[in-house]
N, C-alpha and C positions, 0 to 999 in steps of 0.2 A: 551390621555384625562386625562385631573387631576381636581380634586375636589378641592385642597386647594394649591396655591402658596403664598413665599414669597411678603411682604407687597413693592407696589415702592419704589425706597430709596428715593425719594424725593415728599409725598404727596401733591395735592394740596392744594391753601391757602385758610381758609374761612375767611369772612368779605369784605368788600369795597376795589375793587382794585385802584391800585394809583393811587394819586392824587385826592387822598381826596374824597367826595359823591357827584363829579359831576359820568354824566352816563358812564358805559361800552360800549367801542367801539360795541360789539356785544353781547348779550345774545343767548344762549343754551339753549332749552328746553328741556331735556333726557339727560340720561348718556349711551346712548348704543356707540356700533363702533362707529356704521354716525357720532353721534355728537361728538363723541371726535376727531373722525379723521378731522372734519371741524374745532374744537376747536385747535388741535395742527399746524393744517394749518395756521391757524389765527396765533397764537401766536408765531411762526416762521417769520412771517409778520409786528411782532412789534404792533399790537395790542393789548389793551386788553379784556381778556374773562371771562364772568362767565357760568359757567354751572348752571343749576338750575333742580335737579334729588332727587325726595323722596329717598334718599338712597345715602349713602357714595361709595364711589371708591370699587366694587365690581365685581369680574372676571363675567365675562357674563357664563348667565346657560345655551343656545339652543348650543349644538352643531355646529359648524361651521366650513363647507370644503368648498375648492375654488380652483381649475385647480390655478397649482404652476405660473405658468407664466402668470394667469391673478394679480398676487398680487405683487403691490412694493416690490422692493428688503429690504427693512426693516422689509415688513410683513413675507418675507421667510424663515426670521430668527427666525419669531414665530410658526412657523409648529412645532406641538409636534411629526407630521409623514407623511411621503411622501411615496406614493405608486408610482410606475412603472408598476406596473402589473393592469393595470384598465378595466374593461372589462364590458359589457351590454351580457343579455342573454334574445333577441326576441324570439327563438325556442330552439331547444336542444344542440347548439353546441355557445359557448361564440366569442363575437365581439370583438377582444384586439382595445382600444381604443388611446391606444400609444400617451398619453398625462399625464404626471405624475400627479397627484391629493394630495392637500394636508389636512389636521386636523389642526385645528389652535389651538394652548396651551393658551384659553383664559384670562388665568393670566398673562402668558407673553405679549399675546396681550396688554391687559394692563397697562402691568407696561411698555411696549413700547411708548403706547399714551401716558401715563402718563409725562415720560421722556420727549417728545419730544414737548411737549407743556411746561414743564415748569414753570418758575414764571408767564409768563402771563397768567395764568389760574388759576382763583378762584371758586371755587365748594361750591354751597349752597345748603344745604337742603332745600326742601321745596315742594310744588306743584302749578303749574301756573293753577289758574282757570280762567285768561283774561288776555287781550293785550290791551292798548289802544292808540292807535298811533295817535291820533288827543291831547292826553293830554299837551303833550306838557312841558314835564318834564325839569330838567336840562340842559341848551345847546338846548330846542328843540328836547329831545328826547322823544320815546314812553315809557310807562309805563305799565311795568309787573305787574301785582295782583296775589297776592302768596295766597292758601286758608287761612292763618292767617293772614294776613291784609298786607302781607308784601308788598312794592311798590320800583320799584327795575325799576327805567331807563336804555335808553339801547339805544344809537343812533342805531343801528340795531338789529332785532328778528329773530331768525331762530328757526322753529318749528321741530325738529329732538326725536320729543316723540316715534317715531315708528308707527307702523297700525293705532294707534287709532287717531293719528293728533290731537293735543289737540285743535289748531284755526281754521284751516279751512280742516274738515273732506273730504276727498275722496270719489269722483265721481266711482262707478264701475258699468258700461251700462248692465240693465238686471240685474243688483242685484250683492251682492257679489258672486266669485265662488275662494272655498278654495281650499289650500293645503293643507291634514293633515294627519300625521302620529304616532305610536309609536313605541316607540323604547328602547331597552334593552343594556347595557354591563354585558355582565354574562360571566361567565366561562364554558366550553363545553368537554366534554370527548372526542367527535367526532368533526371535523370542522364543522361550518353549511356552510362554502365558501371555497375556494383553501387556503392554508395556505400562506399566505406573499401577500395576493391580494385583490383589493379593487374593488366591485360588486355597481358600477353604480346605475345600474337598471338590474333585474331579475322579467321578465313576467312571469316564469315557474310557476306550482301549487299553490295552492291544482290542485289535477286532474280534479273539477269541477268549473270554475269561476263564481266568484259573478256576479250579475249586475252591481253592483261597482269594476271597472277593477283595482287592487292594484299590486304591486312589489314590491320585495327587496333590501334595499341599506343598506349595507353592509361593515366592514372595520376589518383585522384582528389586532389585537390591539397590540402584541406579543403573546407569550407562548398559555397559552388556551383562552384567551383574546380574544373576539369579542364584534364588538357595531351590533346588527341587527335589523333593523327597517322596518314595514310595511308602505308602501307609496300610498297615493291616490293623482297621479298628479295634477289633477285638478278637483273638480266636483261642482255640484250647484244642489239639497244639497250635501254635504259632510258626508263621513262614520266621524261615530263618534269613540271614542276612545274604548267605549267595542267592537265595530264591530272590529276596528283596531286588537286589539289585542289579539281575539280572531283567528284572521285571522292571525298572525304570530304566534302563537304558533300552528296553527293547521298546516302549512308551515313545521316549524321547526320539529314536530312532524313525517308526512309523509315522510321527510326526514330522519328519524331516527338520528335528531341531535338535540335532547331538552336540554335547558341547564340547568345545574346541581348548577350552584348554580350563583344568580343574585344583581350583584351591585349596579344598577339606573337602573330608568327608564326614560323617557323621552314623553312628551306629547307636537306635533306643531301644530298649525293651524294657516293659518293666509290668507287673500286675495290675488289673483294675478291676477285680472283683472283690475286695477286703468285706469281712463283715466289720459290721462297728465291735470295735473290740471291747472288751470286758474292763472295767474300772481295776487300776492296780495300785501299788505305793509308790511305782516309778510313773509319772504321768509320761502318756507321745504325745510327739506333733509333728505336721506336716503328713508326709508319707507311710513314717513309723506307725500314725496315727490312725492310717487306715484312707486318709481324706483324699487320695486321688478320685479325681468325679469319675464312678464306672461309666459313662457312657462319652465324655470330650476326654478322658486323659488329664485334665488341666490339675493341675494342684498349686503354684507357685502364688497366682491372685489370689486362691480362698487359702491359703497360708497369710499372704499380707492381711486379708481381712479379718482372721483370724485372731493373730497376736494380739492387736489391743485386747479385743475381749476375754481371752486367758492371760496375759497379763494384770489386767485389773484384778481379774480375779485371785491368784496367785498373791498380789500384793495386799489384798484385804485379810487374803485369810491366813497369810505369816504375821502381820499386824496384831491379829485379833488371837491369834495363839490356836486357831482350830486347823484341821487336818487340809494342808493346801493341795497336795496332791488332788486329793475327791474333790475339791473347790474348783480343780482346774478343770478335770473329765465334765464337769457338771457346767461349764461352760460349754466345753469342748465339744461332745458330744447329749446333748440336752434328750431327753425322751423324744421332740417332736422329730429332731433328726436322726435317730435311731431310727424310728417307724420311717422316715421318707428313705435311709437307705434299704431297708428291705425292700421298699416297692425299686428302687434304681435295680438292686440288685434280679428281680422279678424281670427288668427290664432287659438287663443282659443273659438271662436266659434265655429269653423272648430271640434277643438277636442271636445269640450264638445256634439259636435253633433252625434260623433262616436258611434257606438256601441260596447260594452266592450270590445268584441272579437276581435275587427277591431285594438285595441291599439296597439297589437306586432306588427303588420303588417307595422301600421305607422311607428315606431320606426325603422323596421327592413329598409322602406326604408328610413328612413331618416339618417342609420348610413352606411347605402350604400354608401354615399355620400364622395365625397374627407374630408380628415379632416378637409381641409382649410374651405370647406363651411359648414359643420355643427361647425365649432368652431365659425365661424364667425357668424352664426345664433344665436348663444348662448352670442352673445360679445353684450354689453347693449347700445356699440354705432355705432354700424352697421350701414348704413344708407340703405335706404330704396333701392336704385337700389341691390344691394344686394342679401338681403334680400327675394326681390323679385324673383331673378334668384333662389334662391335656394328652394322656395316656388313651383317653376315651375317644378324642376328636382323633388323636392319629391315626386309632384301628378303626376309625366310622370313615375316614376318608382313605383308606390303604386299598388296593386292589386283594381279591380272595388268596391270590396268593402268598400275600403276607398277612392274611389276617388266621387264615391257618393255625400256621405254627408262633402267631401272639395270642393265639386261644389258648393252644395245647398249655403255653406257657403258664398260662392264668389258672386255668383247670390244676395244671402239674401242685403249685402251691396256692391252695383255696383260700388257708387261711389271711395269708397276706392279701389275695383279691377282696374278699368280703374285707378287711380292715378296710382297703383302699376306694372302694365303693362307697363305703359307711361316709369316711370322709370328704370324698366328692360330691355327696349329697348332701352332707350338714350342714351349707349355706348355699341356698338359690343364688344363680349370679344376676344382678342388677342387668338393667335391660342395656341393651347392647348400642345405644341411643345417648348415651346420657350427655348432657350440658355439659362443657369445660367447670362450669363453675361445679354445678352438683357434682360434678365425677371428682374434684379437688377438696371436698367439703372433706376434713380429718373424721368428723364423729369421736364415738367416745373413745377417751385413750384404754378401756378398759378391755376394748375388743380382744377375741382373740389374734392369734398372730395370722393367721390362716388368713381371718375375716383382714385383718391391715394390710397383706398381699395383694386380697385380690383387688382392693379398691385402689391401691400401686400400679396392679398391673392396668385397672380402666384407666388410671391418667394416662399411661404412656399409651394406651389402643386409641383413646382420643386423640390424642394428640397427634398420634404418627398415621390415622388413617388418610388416607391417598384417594380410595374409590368410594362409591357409593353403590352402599350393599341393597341391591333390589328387592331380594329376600329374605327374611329371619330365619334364623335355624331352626331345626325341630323344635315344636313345642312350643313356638314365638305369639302363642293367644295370651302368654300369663301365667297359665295356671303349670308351668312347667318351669324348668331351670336350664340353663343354655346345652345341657346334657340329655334333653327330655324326659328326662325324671320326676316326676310328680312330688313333689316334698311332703303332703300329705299321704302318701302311698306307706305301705306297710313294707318296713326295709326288706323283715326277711321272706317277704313272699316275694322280693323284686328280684332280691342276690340268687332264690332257689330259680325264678325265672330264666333269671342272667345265667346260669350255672347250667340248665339244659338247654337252653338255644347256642352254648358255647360246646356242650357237648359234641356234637355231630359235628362240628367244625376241628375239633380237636383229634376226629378219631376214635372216642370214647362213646359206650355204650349205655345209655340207663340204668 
């Protein structure tokens, strides 16, 4: 982590990009990741861009980690630190998560974006207080209004302000439900974590839990160096920041590991229940977008991952003279990830329905699970069959107590259950056995996306298994799918089945 890095060697330009004061191929609104990462996309693509961010080219302040190999190989090289030793602690003995995790050096992050966009990127101060895309600017473009009168054309708008969405604010069903946490880098006499190891998540004490179920994530920084942070995954309301950090120092405390002398602090809140929002003329991204994962928090990787894919598109379809905005949403947000956030969002109802106590439990069974499926649960484009199966194994392997209130949850919204059933059954999973080679075989490129997943995820289950499984899952004769679902079974005598045996667990009545 560093507070101050060298300046990019090559800043961006302010004033009117070329070709004089007709409009910018596409306008930015924000200067965080999202938008630079879709900004350097663009501008790789021979467009040009302006940014438009109160505030000059400045290393971003929230802290920022992201599983090493969900991040382009460009962004790898701005890890200021990579841990191997990654672990979650449900009860009293730690889960090695055997996924290296990395710190991103947000100066280097951005003197990366910086680079890699370019002359085509001009950066203006200022702040957008409207968009008018009927005005019909230079060339037929819309018209940004800056709060000083500025008017700043733009044949394309991308709203990439972060939470707050400057154009068109965020839908979250049943009100916002936050993440928020705080968080310390101090120096420690004693560890507060294993020395050279980075803590997930840590359920363990105070010896008495809040109502508000909090954890520790954690990273050792070097020498006596740690960053340690109190976390409330999801709640609606949410602990506030004195609750927060009274709650880690009272952690650190009972641990006999206070620390001795403190460099930053850090304060996060921010929403994680967005619906996928409605296609408009101003396209978002990043946050604006809606794309914080409701269940990790994470958004900065599936923003890098992101950009090419709405940049290409963006540039095809200013090219081609059709409507780039809807080219871009239709990147963006595609039908199949629509339907996979409804089930995410299914899912944090599920949890915010938990009771405190019930949250290791969740975790402990859902880190039960092969890597492949809780990595994949955690990847922002999962698709919904997916998804699904592993929503199934967590509540087959949860104790009653948490299977409860992810019944009630299921029950609460049917329709989205029966989607997500449908699709969890429309392809049996290949036997759980398979050869390196067979499990590597591509098949036809025609498949669906769903079907190219899971045959992603057998490679990596082969390849990273470690024990040998004595017994098959349910239904391990054949004639069933690793969900013991029958595929020739009739769906909806199974959903009406699944729907009264979920009953009586939910509280609900025939």
């Amino acid at each position: 982590m560093t507070d101050t890095a060298p300046q990019p060697t090559r800043p961006p330009r302010e004033g009117p990009p070329p070709g004089g004061p007709g409009p910018t191929d596409v306008l930015i609104i924000g200067g965080g990741p999202a938008a630079l990462a879709l900004a350097a996309e663009l501008c790789a693509r021979q467009l040009s861009v302006r940014v438009v961010a109160p505030h000059a080219p400045t290393p971003f302040r929230p802290t920022y980690g992201a599983w090493l190999d969900a991040l382009p190989a460009w962004a790898q090289a701005c890890a200021a630190q990579v841990w191997t030793d990654v672990r979650v602690y449900t009860g009293p003995k730690p889960t090695p998560l055997l996924r290296p995790y990395a710190l991103l050096d947000n100066a280097r992050l951005l003197r990366a974006l910086l680079e890699r966009a370019g002359e085509g990127l001009h950066w203006t101060l200022g702040t957008v207080r409207t968009v008018d895309v009927d005005a019909r600017g230079p060339g037929g473009a819309a018209v940004v209004h800056g709060a000083g009168g500025e008017r700043w054309p733009a044949r394309v708008v991308v709203d990439a302000s972060g939470h707050g969405a400057v154009v068109n604010p965020l839908q979250f069903p049943g009100g916002p439900a936050f993440q928020t946490a705080f968080g310390l880098v101090a120096r420690f006499r004693r560890p507060p974590i294993a020395p050279g190891a980075m803590v997930w998540m840590d359920y363990r004490g105070p010896a008495h839990p809040p109502r508000l179920p909090t954890f520790l994530y954690a990273m050792h920084l070097g020498g006596d160096r740690y960053f340690v942070e109190e976390t409330s995954l999801i709640a609606r309301p949410a602990p506030d920041r004195g609750f927060l950090e009274r709650r880690l120092r009272a952690r650190l405390e009972e641990a006999g590991t206070p620390p001795h002398q403190t460099e930053s602090s850090e304060w996060v809140a921010f929403p994680m229940n967005a619906a996928a929002p409605a296609p408009g003329p101003v396209l978002a991204f990043g946050a604006a977008a809606g794309l914080v994962h409701p269940i990790s928090g994470f958004q900065v990787s599936g923003a890098l991952q992101d950009a090419p894919v709405v940049a290409q598109a963006l540039a095809q379809a200013l090219a081609s003279g059709t409507d780039a905005a809807q080219a871009g949403w239709d990147a963006l947000w595609p039908p199949e990830r629509r339907a996979a956030r409804d089930l995410h969002l299914l899912g944090v109802r599920a949890l915010l329905a938990l009771p405190g106590d019930a949250l290791p439990a969740f975790f402990q069974s859902f880190f039960r699970l092969g890597a492949p499926q809780w990595q994949a649960f955690l990847d922002p484009r999962t698709p919904t069959g997916p998804l699904a199966r592993t929503m199934l194994q967590v509540f087959a392997g949860a104790p009653w107590s948490v299977r409860r209130p992810l019944a009630a949850a299921g029950v609460a919204d049917a329709g989205v259950s029966v989607r997500a059933l449908s699709a969890a059954m429309k392809r049996p999973s290949p036997p759980s056995h398979l050869s390196p080679a067979a499990a590597r075989h591509p098949g036809a490129m025609t498949r669906s996306m769903d079907a190219q997943h899971d045959d992603a995820t057998l490679q990596r289950e082969d390849l990273d298994q470690t024990e040998t499984v004595e017994e098959g899952m349910q239904g391990s004769t054949g004639s069933t799918d690793a969900n013991g679902l029958d595929p020739q079974a009739d769906q909806q005598e199974k959903f009406q089945e699944l729907r009264d045996n979920l009953a009586p667990l939910a509280g609900q009545q025939e």
